[in-house]
N, C-alpha and C positions, 0 to 999 in steps of 0.2 A: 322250541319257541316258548315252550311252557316257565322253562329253566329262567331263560332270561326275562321274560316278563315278571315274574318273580323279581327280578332283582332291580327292574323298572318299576315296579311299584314301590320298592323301596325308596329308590332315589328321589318319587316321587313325593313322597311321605314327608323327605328330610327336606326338599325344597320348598315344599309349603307351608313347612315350619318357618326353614329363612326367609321368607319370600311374604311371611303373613298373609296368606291369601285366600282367599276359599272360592271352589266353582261357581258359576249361572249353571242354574238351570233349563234355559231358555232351549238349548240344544244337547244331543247328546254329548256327556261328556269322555266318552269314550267310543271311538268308529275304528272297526275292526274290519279288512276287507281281505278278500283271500282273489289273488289277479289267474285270469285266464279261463280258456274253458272245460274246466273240472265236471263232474258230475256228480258227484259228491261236495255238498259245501261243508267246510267243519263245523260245529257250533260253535252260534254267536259271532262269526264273520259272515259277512257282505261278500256276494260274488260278484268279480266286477269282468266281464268279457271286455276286448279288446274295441269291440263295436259301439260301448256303452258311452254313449255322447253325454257331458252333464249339461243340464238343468235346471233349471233354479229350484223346481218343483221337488225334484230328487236328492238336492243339494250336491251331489257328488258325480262324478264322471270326467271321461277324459275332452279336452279340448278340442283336439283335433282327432278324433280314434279312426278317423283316413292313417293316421301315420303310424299306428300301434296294429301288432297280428298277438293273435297268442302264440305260446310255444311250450314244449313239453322242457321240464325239471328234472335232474334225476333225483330229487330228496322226495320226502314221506309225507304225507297230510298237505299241511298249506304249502309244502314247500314240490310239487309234484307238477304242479304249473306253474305259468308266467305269462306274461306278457313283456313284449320286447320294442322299445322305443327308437321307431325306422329314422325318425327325424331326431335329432339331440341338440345340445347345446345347454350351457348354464343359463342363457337368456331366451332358448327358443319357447314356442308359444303353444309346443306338442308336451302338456304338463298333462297331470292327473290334478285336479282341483277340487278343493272341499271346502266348503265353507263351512267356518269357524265364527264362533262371537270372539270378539277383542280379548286375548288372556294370552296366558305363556302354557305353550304346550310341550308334551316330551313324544317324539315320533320316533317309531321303532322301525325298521326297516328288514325286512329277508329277499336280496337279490335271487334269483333263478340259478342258472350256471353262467358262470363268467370269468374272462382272465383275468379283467380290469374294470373294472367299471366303478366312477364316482354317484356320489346322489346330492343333486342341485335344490333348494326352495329357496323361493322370494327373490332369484335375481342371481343367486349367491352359490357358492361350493356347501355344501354339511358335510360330506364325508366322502372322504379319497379314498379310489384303491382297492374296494373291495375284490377279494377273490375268490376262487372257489365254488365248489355246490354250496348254493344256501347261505350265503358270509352274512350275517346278523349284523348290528351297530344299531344307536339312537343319537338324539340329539335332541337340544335344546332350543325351542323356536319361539320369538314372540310374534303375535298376530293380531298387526294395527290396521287391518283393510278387510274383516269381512272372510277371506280366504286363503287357503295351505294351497299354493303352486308347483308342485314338484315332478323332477323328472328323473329319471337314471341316465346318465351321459357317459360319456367317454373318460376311461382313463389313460386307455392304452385307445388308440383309432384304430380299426378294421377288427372290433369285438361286438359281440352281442351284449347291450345295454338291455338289463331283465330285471324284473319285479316281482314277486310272489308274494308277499302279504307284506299290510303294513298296517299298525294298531297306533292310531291317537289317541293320545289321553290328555285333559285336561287338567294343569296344574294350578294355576292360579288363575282369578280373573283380569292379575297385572299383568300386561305386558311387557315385564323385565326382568333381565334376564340375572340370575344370582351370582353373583362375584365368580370371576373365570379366571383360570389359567390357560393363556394361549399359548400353544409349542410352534414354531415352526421350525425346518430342517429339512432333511435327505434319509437316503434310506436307513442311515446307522439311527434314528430318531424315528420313523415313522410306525403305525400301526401295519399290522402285519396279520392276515384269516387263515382260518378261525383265530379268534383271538386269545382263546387258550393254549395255543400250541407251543411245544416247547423250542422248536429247531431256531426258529429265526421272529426276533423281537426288537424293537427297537426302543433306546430307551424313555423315549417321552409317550408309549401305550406303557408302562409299567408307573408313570408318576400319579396317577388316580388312585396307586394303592398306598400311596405314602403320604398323602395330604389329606385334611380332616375334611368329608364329603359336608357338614352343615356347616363348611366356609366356602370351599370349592367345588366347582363344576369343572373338568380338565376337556378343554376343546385342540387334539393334536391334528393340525395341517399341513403335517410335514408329509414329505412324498418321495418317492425314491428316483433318483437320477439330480431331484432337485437341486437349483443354483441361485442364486442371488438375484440374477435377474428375470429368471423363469415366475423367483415367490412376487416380487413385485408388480411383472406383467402380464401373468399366468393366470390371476382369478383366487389366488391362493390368499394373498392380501388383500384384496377386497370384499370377502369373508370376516376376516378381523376388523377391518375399518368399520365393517355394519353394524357389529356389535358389541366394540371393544368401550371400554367407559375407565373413568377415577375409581381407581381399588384393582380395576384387573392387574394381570401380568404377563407381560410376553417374553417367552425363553425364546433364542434364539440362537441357534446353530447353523453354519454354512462355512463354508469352504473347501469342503472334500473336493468335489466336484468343480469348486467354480477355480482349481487350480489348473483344469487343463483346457478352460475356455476363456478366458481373458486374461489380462493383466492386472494386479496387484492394485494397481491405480483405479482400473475401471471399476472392481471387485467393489473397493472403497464408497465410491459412486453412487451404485447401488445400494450399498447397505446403508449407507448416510440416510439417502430416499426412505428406506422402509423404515429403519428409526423416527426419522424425524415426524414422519405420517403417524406412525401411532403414537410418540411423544404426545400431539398437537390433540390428542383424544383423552388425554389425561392418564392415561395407565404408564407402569412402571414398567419398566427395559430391563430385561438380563441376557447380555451377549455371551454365547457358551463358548469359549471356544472346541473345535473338534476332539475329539479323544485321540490319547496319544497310541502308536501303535507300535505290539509285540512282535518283530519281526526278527529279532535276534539277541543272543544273549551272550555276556561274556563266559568266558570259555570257566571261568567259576560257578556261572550261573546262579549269579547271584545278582546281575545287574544289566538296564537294559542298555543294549548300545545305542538304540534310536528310541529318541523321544519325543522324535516329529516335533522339536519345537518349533522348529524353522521349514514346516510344511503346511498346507494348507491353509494360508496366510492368518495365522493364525496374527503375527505380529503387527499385521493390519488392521485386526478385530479389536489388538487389547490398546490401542491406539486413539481405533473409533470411539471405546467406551469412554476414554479420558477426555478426548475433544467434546464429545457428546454427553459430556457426565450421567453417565448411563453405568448402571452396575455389570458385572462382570465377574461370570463363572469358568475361572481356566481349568477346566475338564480336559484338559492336554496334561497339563503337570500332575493335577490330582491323580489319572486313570492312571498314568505309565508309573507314578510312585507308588501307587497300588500295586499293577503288575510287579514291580519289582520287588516289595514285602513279600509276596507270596511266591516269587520263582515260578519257572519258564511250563512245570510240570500243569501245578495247580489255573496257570494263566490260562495255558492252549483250554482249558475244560470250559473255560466265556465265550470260547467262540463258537460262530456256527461252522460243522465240520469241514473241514480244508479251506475254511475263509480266515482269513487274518485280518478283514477289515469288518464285519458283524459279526451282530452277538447272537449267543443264545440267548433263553429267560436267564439265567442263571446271570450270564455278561450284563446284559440291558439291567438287570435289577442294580448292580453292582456301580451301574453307571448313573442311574435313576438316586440311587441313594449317594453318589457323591455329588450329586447337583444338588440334593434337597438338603444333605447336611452343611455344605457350604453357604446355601443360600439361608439357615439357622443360623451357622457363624456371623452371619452378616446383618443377623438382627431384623430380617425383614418381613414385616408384618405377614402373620396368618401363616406360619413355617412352625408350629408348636409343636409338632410331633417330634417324641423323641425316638429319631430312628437309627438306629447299631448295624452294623454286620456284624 
């Protein structure tokens, strides 16, 4: 926890440079709480039991804690407890609440143990998916009402949705939010816990390390299984819509998946919807197409014989972009002409072991830097980085 908050204050640091902003002192600008019941509190966290009803008096506690028990953790210090939310839902009313003065805040999150489990504020998704003992992430929040709403819900249904600590900080006293990159996609694109690991990554957690943090803040919404109509009616887009404005950007990936649940036509449909929603917000479009995939090679081995052009409707995508004059990253031609420069030995080493459709860090980086060099070919604002393989 140490580790990362270190590197939360950082981002802190650089946001309230972009952002010009400086705390109230009205309220704490920093509430640290460690969930469940421990006997040992750590220092400078708030113990918060599952019982603990808020208050106006207390400012914090849960809404309804009828519907939260504690439950044991198997990680170290704050992470040893939890507390686990029996009621859920992105809109339910069984939240953990704190009141906040009006400002943009950064909240860090340590789930308990979990397969799956997302974390919801103000209405909305923040973060999909976590796994594991202990899975860490933050997020960027602004707070126009007085109070931080949140809950840990379902990623996967019939899991234990858990909490173990969670530290707000206060970054500025605006409430708004710093120029973002929004991802969405599927699993070959999603964030993947811990999120240092190296086996399996997707590439839009690896684009935060390629874009200059005092331009960008990267918000990835992408999820595994994910489908075109799932991100549009799932809660995943309505996320973006909340906070999306003039200057962001949303990369967008889909069709792996949405090739063995509908038609070509319908595929179109959807994706038209989700464009045209965030067009109407004023942010800029980048339709990715899928990555092209290593499944065979000619017998010189020097070339691939499938280059997925013609899978994953991909040809639907580069279609949409032109009707919709929306720009367009074909991450299909780029990756397979990549594999191909480097042959079938050095390719297999990107993936994750016996998968030939994800990657490792090593893959996801490789994919992460042909989106962000492309989208530099393309002259598109706030891409200045100069990044190589």
């Amino acid at each position: 926890m140490k580790k990362v908050l270190l590197t939360v204050l950082t981002v802190i640091l650089c946001l309230s440079f972009m952002i010009g902003g400086s705390v109230s002192a009205s309220t704490p600008t920093v509430y640290k709480f460690n969930f469940g019941a421990g006997s040992e509190v750590p220092g400078g966290y708030i113990q918060v039991n599952a019982s603990e009803a808020y208050t106006p008096d207390k400012r914090y506690g849960f809404n309804t804690p009828q519907d939260v028990i504690n439950v044991a953790a198997s990680g170290t210090g704050v992470g040893s407890t939890a507390v686990q939310f029996v009621k859920y839902g992105v809109t339910s009313a069984n939240t953990f609440n704190v009141d906040l003065d009006k400002g943009l805040y950064q909240v860090q999150v340590m789930l308990g143990d979990t397969s799956r489990s997302s974390v919801a504020a103000e209405g909305v998704y923040q973060l999909l998916n976590l796994t594991g003992i202990n899975p860490e992430d933050s997020f960027l929040i602004p707070i126009t009402d007085g109070q931080l709403n949140l809950i840990v819900t379902a990623g996967r249904e019939g899991q234990a949705h858990t909490l173990s600590a969670l530290i707000i900080t206060k970054v500025s006293k605006y409430p708004v939010m710093p120029r973002t990159i929004w991802i969405g996609g599927d699993s070959t694109v999603a964030n993947y816990y811990p999120k240092d690991a190296d086996e399996l990554v997707g590439w839009g957690q690896i684009i935060p390390e390629l874009v200059n943090p005092e331009i960008f803040q990267v918000r990835n919404m992408a999820s595994a299984g994910q489908i075109a109509k799932g991100f549009l009616e799932g809660g995943s887009l309505d996320t973006i819509l909340k906070y999306i404005k003039r200057g962001d950007y949303f990369l967008f990936e889909m069709g792996i998946n949405d090739e063995k649940a509908y038609s070509e036509g319908q595929f179109t449909i959807y994706m038209r919807q989700i464009v045209e929603a965030v067009k109407a917000k004023g942010a800029t479009v980048v339709l990715v197409t899928p990555q092209g995939r290593a499944i065979s090679w000619t017998t010189d081995g020097v070339s691939l014989v499938h280059y997925a052009e013609d899978d994953f409707y991909r040809h639907a995508i580069i279609a949409l972009s032109k009707e919709q004059n929306v720009k367009l990253v074909d991450l299909n031609v780029l990756s397979s002409a990549y594999f191909t420069s480097i042959g079938p030995a050095e390719t297999e080493l990107l993936y994750k072991t016996g998968d030939w459709l994800h990657f490792n860090r090593k893959g996801a980086t490789v994919l992460a830097k042909l989106v962000v060099q492309d989208l530099q070919k393309q002259g598109m604002d706030g891409f200045d980085y100069l990044i190589s393989f």
